[in-house]
LOFITOR-474693 format. One record per residue (C-alpha): residue number from 1; y, x, z. Coordinates in steps of 0.2 Angstrom, whole numbers, padded with zeros to 4 digits, m for minus. Each point is the difference from the previous one (the first is absolute). Last residue first. Layout:
N
SITE / k / v / u / w
SITE / NUM / Y / X / Z
...
# end
This chain:
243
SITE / k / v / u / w
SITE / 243 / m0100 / m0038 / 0001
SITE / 242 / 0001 / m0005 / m0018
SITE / 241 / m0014 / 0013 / m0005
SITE / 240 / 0000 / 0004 / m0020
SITE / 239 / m0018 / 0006 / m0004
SITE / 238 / 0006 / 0006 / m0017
SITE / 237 / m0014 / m0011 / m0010
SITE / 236 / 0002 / m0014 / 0012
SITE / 235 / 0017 / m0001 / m0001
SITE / 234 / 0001 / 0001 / m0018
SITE / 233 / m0007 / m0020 / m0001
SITE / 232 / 0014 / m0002 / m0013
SITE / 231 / 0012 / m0007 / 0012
SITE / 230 / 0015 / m0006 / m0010
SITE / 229 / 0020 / 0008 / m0001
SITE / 228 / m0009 / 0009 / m0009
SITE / 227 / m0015 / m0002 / m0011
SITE / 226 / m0007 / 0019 / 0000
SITE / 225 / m0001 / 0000 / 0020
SITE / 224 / 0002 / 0015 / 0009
SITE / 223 / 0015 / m0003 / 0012
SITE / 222 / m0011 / m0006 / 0014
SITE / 221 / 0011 / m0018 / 0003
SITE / 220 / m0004 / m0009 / m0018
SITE / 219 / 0005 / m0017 / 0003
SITE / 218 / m0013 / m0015 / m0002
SITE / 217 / 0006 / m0017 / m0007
SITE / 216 / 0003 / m0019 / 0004
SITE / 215 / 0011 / m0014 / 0001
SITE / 214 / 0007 / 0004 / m0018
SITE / 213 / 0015 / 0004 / m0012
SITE / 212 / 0001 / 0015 / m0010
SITE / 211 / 0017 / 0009 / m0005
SITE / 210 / 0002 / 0014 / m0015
SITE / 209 / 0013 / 0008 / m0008
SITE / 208 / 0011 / 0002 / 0018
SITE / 207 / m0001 / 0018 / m0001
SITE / 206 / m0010 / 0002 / 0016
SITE / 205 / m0011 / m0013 / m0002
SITE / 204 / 0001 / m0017 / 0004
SITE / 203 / m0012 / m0009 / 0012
SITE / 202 / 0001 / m0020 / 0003
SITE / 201 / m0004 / m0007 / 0017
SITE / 200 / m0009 / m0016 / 0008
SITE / 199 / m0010 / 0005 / 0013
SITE / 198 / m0017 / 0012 / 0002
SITE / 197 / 0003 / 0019 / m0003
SITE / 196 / m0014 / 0012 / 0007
SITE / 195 / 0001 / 0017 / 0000
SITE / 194 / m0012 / 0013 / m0004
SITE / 193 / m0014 / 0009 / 0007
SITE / 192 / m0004 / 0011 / 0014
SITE / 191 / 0000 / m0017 / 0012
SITE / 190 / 0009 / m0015 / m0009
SITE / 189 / 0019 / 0000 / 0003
SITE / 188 / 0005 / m0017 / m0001
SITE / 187 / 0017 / m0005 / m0007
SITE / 186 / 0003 / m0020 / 0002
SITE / 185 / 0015 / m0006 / m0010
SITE / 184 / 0004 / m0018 / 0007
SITE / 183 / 0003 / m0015 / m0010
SITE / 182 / m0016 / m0009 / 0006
SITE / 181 / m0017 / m0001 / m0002
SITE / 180 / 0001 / 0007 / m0018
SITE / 179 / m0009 / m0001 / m0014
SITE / 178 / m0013 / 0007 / m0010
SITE / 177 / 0011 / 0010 / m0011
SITE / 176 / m0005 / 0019 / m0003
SITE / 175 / 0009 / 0016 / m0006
SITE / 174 / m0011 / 0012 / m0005
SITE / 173 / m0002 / m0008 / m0017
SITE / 172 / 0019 / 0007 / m0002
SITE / 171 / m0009 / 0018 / m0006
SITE / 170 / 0017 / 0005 / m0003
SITE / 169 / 0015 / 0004 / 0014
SITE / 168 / 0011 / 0018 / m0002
SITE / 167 / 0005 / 0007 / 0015
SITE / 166 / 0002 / 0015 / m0007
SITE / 165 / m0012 / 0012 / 0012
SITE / 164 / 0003 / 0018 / 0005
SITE / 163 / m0005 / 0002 / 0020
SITE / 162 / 0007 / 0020 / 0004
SITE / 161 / m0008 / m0003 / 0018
SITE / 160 / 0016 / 0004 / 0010
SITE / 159 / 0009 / m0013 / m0011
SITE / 158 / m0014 / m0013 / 0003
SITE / 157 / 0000 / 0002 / 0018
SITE / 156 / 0017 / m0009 / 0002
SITE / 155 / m0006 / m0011 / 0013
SITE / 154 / m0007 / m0015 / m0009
SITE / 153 / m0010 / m0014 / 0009
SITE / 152 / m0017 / m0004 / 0002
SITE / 151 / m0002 / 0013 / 0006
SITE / 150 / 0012 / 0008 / 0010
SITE / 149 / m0008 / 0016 / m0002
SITE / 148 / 0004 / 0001 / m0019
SITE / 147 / m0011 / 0012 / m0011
SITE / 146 / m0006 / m0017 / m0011
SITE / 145 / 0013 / 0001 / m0012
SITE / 144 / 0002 / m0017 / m0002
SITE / 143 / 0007 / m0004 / 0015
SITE / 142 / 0007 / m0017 / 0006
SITE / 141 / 0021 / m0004 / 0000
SITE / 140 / 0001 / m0015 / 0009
SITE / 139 / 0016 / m0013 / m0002
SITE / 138 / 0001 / m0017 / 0007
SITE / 137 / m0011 / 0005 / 0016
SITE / 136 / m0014 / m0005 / 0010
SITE / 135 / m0010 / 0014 / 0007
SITE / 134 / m0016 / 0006 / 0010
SITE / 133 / m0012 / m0020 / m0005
SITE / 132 / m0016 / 0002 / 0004
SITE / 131 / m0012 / 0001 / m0012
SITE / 130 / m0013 / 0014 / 0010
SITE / 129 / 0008 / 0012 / m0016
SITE / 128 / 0016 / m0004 / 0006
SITE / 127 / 0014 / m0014 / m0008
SITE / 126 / 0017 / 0004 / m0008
SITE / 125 / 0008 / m0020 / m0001
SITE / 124 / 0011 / 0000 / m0013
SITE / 123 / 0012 / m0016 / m0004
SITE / 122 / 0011 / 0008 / m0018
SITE / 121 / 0001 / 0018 / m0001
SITE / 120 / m0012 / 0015 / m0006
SITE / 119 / 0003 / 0018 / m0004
SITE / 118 / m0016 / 0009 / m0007
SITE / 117 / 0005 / 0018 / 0002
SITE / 116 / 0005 / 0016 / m0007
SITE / 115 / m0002 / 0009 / m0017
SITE / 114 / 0007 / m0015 / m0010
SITE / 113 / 0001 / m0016 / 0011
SITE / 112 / m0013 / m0014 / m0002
SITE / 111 / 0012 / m0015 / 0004
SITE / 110 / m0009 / m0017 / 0008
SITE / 109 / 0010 / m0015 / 0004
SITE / 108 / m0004 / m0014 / 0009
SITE / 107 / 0011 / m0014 / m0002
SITE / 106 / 0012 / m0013 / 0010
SITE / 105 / 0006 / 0019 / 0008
SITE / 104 / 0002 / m0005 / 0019
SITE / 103 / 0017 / 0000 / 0007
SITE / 102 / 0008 / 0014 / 0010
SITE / 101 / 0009 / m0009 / 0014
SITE / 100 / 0017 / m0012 / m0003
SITE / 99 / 0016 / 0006 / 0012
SITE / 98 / 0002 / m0008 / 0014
SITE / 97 / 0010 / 0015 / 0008
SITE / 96 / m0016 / 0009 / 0008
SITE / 95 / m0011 / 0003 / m0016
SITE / 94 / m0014 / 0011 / 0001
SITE / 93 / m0003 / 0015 / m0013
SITE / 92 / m0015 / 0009 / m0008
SITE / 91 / m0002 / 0017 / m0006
SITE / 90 / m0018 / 0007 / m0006
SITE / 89 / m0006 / m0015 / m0009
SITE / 88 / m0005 / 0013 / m0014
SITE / 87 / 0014 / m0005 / m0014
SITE / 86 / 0015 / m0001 / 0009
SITE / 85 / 0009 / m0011 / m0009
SITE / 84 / 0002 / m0012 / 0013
SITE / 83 / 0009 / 0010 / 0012
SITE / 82 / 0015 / 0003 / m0014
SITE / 81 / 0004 / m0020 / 0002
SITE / 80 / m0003 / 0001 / 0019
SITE / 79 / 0013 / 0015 / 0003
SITE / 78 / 0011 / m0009 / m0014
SITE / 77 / 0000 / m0018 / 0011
SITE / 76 / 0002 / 0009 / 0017
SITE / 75 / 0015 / 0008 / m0009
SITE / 74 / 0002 / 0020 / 0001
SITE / 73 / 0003 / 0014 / 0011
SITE / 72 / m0008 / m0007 / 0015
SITE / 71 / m0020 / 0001 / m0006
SITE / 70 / 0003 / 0019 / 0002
SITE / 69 / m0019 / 0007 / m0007
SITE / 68 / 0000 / 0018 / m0002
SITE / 67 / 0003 / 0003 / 0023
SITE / 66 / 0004 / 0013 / m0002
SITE / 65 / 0006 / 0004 / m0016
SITE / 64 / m0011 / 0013 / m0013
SITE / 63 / m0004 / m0019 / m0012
SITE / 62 / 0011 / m0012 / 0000
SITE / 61 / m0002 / m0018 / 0000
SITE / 60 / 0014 / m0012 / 0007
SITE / 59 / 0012 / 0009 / m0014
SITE / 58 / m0012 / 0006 / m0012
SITE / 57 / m0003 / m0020 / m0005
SITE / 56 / m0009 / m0001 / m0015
SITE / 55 / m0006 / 0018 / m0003
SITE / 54 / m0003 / 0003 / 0019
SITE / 53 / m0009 / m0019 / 0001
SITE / 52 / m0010 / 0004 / m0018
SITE / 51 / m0006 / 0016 / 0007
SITE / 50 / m0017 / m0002 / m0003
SITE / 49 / m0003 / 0013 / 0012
SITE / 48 / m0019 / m0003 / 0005
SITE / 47 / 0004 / m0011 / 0017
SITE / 46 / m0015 / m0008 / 0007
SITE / 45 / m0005 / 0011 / 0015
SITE / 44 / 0020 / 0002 / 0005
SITE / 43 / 0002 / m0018 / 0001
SITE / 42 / 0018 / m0004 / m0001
SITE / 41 / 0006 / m0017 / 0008
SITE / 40 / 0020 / m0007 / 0000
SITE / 39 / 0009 / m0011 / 0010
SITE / 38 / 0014 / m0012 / m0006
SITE / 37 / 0015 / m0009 / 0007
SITE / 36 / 0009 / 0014 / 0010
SITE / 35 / m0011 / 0015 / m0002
SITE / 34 / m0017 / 0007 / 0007
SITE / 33 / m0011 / 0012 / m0011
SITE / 32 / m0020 / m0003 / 0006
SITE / 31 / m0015 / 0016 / m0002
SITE / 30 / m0014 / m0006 / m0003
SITE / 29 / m0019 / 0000 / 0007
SITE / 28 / m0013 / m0004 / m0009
SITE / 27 / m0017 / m0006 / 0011
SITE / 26 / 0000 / m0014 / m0014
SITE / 25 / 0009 / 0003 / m0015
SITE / 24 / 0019 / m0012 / 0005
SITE / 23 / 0007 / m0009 / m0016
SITE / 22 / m0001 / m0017 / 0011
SITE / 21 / m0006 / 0001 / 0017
SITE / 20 / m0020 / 0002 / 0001
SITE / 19 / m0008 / m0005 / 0016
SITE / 18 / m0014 / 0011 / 0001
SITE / 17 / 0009 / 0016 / 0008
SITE / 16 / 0018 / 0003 / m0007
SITE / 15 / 0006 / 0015 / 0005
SITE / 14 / 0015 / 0004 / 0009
SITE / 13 / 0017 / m0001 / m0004
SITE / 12 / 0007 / 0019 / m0002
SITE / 11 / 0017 / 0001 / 0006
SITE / 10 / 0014 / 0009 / m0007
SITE / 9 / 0004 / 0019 / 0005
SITE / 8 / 0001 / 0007 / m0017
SITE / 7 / m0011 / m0008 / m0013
SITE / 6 / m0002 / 0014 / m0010
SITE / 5 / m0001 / m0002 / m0021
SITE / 4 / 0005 / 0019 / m0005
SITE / 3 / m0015 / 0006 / 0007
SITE / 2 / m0011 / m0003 / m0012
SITE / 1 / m0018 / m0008 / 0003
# end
């Protein structure tokens, strides 16, 4: 992690345990920004440096000052707009002033990224490999990598491992429709192996040629397959371990 995101001196809220808040990765702890009207959450664990709060709002986010996120310099409605485009779900914010909450997407989207990550928005709920549920969130970013040690989640490991990988979507067969229960997206990490997407969504590549629409497909999450963004059945051949 670098050192020119530091938190200062301000609180750490402590982890959640089984009764999930909102945005929160179970056993996470994050580190809360106080100011008049609005309060802001970085989880350390889940940031990758995206950027898009320091390019959208340098002001409130800076990088090298202590503490990098100052929620007082700027609006409690720019400070929430700039919030929500941060890709990974690693800021969050709570109104105080009767301002409106982050709303939920009205559709699940899935974006394969070039070289990085599968970045995902809409109603998520992140389950275990037991199938219960570690996160809900409105915007996940999940490994494809399959170095990170957050796993399901990305933590950057793909630029340390040199992962190469257009983003590009074909075999669309992979992507299934037998329904859906409800209008949540369900992501379920199977054990060594891929993971699973149940829920209304459509998946779009990286370039934005190609989108797919479904309530069912498996991600590639060892790095090897030869149908990315879909499992191939390499993590049996490379003995990928999800643990």
């Amino acid at each position: 992690m670098s050192a020119d995101r530091d938190p200062g001196t301000t609180p750490t809220l402590p982890a959640p345990a089984s009764d999930l808040a909102p945005g929160r990765d179970r056993g996470d702890r994050v580190h809360a920004f106080d100011a008049p009207g609005i309060s802001v959450t970085w989880s350390r664990k889940r940031c990758i440096h995206a950027a898009d709060c320091v390019m959208n709002l340098p002001t409130v986010f800076e990088p090298g000052r202590v503490p990098w996120v100052d929620p007082t310099r700027a609006s409690p409605d720019s400070v929430a707009r700039v919030v929500m485009r941060c890709p990974t779900g690693a800021l969050h914010f709570e109104r105080h002033d009767g301002g409106a909450p982050e709303p939920t997407p009205a559709a699940n989207t899935v974006l394969v990224s070039r070289n990085g990550p599968t970045y995902v928005r809409g109603d998520i709920e992140v389950l275990d490999e037991a199938g219960e549920v570690r996160l809900r969130d409105t915007r996940v970013a999940l490994c494809r990598c399959g170095q990170s040690r957050n796993k399901p989640l990305c933590d950057n490991a793909h630029q340390g491992t040199g992962f190469r990988e257009s983003g590009a979507i074909a075999n669309p067969e992979r992507v299934e429709d037998p329904g859906a229960v409800d209008g949540k997206l369900r992501v379920t990490p199977s054990g060594d192996g891929p993971l699973v997407l149940t829920g209304p969504f459509a998946i779009r590549s990286a370039d934005g040629k190609t989108m797919l629409a479904g309530t069912k497909t498996k991600l590639c999450r060892c790095g090897q397959s030869q149908t990315k963004p879909f499992c191939d059945g390499s993590h049996k051949r490379v003995e990928f371990k999800s643990a």
